[in-house]
Structures are given as C-alpha cells and as structure tokens.
C-alpha positions as CSV (number, residue, x, y, z in Angstrom):
1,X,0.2,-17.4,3.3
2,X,1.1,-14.5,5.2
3,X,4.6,-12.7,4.8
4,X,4.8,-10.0,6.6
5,X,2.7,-8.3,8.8
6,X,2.6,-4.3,10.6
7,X,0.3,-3.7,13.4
8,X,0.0,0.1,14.3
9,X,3.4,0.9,12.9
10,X,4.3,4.7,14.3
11,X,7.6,6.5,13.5
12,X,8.3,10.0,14.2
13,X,11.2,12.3,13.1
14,X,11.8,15.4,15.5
15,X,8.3,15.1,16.8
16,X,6.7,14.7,13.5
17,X,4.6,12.0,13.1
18,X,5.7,10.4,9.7
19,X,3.8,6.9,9.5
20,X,0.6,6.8,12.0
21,X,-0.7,3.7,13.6
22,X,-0.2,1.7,10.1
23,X,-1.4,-1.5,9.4
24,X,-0.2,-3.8,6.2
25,X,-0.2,-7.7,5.3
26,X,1.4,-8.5,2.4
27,X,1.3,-12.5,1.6
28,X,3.8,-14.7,-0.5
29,X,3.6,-14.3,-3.7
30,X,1.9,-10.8,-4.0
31,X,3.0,-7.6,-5.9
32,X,2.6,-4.7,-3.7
33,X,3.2,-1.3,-5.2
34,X,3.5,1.6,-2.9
35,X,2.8,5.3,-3.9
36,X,2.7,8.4,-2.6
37,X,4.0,12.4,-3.2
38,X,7.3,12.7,-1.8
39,X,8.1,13.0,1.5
40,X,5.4,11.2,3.0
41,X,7.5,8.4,4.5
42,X,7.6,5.8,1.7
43,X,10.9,5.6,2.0
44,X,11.1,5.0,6.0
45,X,8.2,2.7,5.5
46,X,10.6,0.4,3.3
47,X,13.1,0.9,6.1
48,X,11.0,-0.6,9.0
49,X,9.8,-3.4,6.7
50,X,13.2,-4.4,6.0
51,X,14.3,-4.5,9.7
52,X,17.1,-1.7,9.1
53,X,14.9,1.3,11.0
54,X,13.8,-0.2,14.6
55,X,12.7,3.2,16.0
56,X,9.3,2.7,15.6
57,X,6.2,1.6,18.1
58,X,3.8,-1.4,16.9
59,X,4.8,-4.9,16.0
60,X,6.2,-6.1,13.0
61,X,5.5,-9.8,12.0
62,X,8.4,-11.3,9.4
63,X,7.1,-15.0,8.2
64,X,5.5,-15.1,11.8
65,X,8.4,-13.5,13.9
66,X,7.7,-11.0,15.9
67,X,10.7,-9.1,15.2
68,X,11.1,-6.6,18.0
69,X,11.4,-9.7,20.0
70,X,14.9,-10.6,18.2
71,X,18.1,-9.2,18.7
72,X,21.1,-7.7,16.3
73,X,22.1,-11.6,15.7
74,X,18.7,-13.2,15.3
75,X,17.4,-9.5,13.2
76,X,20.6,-10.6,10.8
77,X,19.8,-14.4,10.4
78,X,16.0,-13.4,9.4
79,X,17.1,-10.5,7.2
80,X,19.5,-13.1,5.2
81,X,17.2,-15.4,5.2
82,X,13.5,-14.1,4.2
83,X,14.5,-10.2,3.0
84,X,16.2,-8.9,-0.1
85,X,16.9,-5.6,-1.6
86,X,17.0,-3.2,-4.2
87,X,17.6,0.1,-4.2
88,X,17.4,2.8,-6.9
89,X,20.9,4.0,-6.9
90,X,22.2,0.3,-7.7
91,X,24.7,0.7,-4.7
92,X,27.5,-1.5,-7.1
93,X,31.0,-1.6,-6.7
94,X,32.5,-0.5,-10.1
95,X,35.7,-2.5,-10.3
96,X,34.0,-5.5,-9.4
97,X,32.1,-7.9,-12.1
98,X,28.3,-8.4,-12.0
99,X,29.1,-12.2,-10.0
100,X,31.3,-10.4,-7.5
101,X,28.8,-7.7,-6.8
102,X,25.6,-10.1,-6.5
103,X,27.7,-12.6,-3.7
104,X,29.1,-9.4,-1.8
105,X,26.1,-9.8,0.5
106,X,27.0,-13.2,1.7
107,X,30.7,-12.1,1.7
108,X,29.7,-9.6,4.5
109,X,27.3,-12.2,6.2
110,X,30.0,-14.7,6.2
111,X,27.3,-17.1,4.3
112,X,28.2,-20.5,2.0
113,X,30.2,-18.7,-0.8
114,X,30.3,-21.7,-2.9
115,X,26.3,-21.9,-2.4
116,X,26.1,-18.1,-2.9
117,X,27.9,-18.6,-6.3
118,X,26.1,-21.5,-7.4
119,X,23.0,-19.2,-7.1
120,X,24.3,-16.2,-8.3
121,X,24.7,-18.0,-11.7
122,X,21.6,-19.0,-11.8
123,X,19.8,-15.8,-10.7
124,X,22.1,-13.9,-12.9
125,X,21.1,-16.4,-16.1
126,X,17.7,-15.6,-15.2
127,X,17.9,-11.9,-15.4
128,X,19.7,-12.2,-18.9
129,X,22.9,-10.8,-17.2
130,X,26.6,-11.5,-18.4
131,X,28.8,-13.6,-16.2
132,X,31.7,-12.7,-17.8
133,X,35.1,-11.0,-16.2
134,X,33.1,-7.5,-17.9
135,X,33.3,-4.4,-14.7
136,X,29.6,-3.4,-13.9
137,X,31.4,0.3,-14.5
138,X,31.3,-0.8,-18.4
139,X,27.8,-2.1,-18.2
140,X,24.7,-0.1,-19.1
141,X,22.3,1.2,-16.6
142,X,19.5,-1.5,-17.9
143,X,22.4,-4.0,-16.9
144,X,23.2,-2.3,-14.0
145,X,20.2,-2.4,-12.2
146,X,19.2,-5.8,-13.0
147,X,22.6,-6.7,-11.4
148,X,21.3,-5.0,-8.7
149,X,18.0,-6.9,-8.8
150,X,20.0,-10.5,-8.9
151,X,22.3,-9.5,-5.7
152,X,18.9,-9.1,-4.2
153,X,17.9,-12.3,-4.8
154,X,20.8,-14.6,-4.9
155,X,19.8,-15.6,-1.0
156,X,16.2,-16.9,-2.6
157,X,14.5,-14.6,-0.4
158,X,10.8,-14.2,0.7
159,X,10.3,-10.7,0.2
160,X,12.2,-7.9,-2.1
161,X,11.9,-5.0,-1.1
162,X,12.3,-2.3,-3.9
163,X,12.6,1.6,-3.7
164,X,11.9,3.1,-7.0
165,X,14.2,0.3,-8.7
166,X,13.4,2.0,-12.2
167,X,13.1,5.4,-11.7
168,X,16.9,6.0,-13.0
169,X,15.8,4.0,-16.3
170,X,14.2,4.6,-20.0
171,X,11.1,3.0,-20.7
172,X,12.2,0.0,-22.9
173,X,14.9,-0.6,-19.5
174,X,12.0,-0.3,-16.7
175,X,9.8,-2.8,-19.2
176,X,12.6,-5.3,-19.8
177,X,13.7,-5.5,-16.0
178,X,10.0,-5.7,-14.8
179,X,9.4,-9.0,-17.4
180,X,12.1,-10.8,-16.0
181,X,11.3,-9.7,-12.5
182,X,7.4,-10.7,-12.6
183,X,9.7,-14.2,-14.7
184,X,11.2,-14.7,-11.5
185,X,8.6,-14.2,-8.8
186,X,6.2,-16.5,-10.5
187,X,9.1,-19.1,-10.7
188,X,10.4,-18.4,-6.7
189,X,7.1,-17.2,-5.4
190,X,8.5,-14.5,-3.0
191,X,6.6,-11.0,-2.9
192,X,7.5,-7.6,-3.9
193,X,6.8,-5.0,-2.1
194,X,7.8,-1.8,-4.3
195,X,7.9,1.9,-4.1
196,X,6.5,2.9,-7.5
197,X,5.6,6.0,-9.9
198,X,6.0,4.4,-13.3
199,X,2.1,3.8,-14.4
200,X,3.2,0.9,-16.7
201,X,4.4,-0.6,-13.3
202,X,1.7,0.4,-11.4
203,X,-0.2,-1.8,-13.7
204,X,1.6,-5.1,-13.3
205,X,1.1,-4.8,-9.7
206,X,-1.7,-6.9,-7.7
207,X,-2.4,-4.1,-5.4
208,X,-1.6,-0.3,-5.1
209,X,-1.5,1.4,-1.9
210,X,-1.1,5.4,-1.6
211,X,0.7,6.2,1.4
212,X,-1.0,9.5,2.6
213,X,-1.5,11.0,6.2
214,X,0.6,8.2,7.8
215,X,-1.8,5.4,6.8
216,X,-2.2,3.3,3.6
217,X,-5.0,4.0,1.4
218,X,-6.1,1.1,-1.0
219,X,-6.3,3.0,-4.9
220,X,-8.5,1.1,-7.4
C-alpha cells in the first residue's frame, strides 16, 4: 500500500532551485533512508513531506490526500493522524518527565489526553524508557532521544519522519535505538522515512536514495 506519494516536487530558495521536479513513493511498512552531502535540500525535503513547508509546486499525496487541496485545519487533522516526528536535536522540555514530554503533542492538538497517555505507556515500555517522575534533563542522550522517538509515535502514526535521529549519539546508542525502532515498525507497520549517514543504519534500511541535483537517485 501506498503512503505517501511526491509528483514533481519543486522548491526554491532566493531563486535557487533546491529540489527539482522530484518524484518519491514510499509504501507502509518501508524503511527509506535518505542521503546526501550537506546542503542539498534533505532537510527541506523532510519539511514538505511532513506538510510543515507548503511553498513548493507539484502534488503531494498523504495516504491518498492530495494535500494541497486541504487547509490549515484539515493539514493539522492529517498531520496528527498519519505523520510523526523526530528530530535530531530531541526538542525536549528539561523539567518535564519522559511521559510529559511524549503527550505534549496532543496537549497542543487538544487530542484525548487520557488516550494519549494510555499510549504513551505503552510506546514508552516499548522503547525500554522509564516512566518514572525522573526529568529527561537527568537522563542520558541514548534515553533522550528514544524519548524523542516515543513522543513521535504515541499518535500510532503512518509515517515517521526522522532527520538524522542518531547523529548526536555513540555507536552502542544509534544500535540500541535502531533495534527497538525496526521492534516497533514491524509490530505497528508504519514507514520511516529517515535522513541518514550512519552506514550501520544505512544497512538496516530497505532502500537508500542519494538526494543529488534536486532529484533522488536510487544507490545499490
């Protein structure tokens, strides 16, 4: 089944041309790992992808939904209810505990908090993460980011949508959170579509795509 699907995606910054007539499908289940040298609009591709960048021409196609047919209200329902995220600098509030920051999401969404928490426990059991009264300012970084993974899939999302989520990690870290991710998205089915460097990584994945010239380039 397919995703997500970007027909002749074009964004440009100041004139430049950063992603060029770009096509991608990405179906459920699927690992996609994204790589490129910096700059080359990895980054902004994740942005469009996740509905937060609209300034781009071509259509994008979430679960079917054409999405520059929706507006802010309909973009927000689809976002919370097929899209999560997880970003390299964690983005955690340090006061609050690893359950507070995972349900923040639906805080801001105004979602079923009782619901939200229910799955928060079990997405954090899942990740081997403490639900204790602990502040994610005392945790590790390993601990940290897989915090960061769970409040990306508390709303059992579709797709996850990853930017370097191990590049602030050791090895042993990057290996641990990767188990329990591929653990999880054999157990939910939802895809990842991840912007990687790691070559371990790069191994789990089902395809690898090097973002060059605008375009995608399948790698073998």
């Amino acid at each position: 089944m397919t995703i997500i699907q970007a027909r002749e995606i074009t964004r440009s910054f100041e004139g430049m041309e950063v992603l060029s007539s770009l096509d991608l499908t990405v179906e459920k289940g699927e690992f996609l790992a994204i790589t490129g040298r910096s700059g080359v609009g990895k980054s902004t591709l994740l942005a469009i992808l996740g509905t937060h960048d609209r300034n781009f021409s071509g259509n994008l196609l979430i679960a079917g939904r054409h999405t520059c047919d929706l507006n802010s209200s309909e973009m927000a329902a689809l976002r919370r209810e097929y899209l999560g995220f997880v970003f390299q600098d964690f983005y955690l509030l340090p006061s609050l505990t690893a359950m507070e920051n995972v349900i923040l999401p639906v805080v801001f969404s105004g979602g079923n908090l009782k619901m939200a928490r229910s799955q928060a426990e079990d997405v954090l059991k899942m990740l081997s993460i403490r639900t204790d009264q602990t502040k994610t300012s005392l945790l590790s970084r390993g601990e940290r980011q897989r915090v960061a993974v769970a409040r990306g899939l508390v709303n059992r999302p579709s797709i996850l949508l990853a930017d370097e989520p191990s590049a602030s990690l050791d090895e042993e870290s990057e290996q641990i959170l990767f188990n329990l991710l591929d653990h999880s998205r054999k157990q939910q089915g939802f895809a990842v579509i991840a912007v990687v460097h790691s070559k371990s990584v790069l191994k789990r994945a089902d395809r690898i795509l090097e973002l060059k010239d605008g375009v995608l380039h399948e790698t073998i």
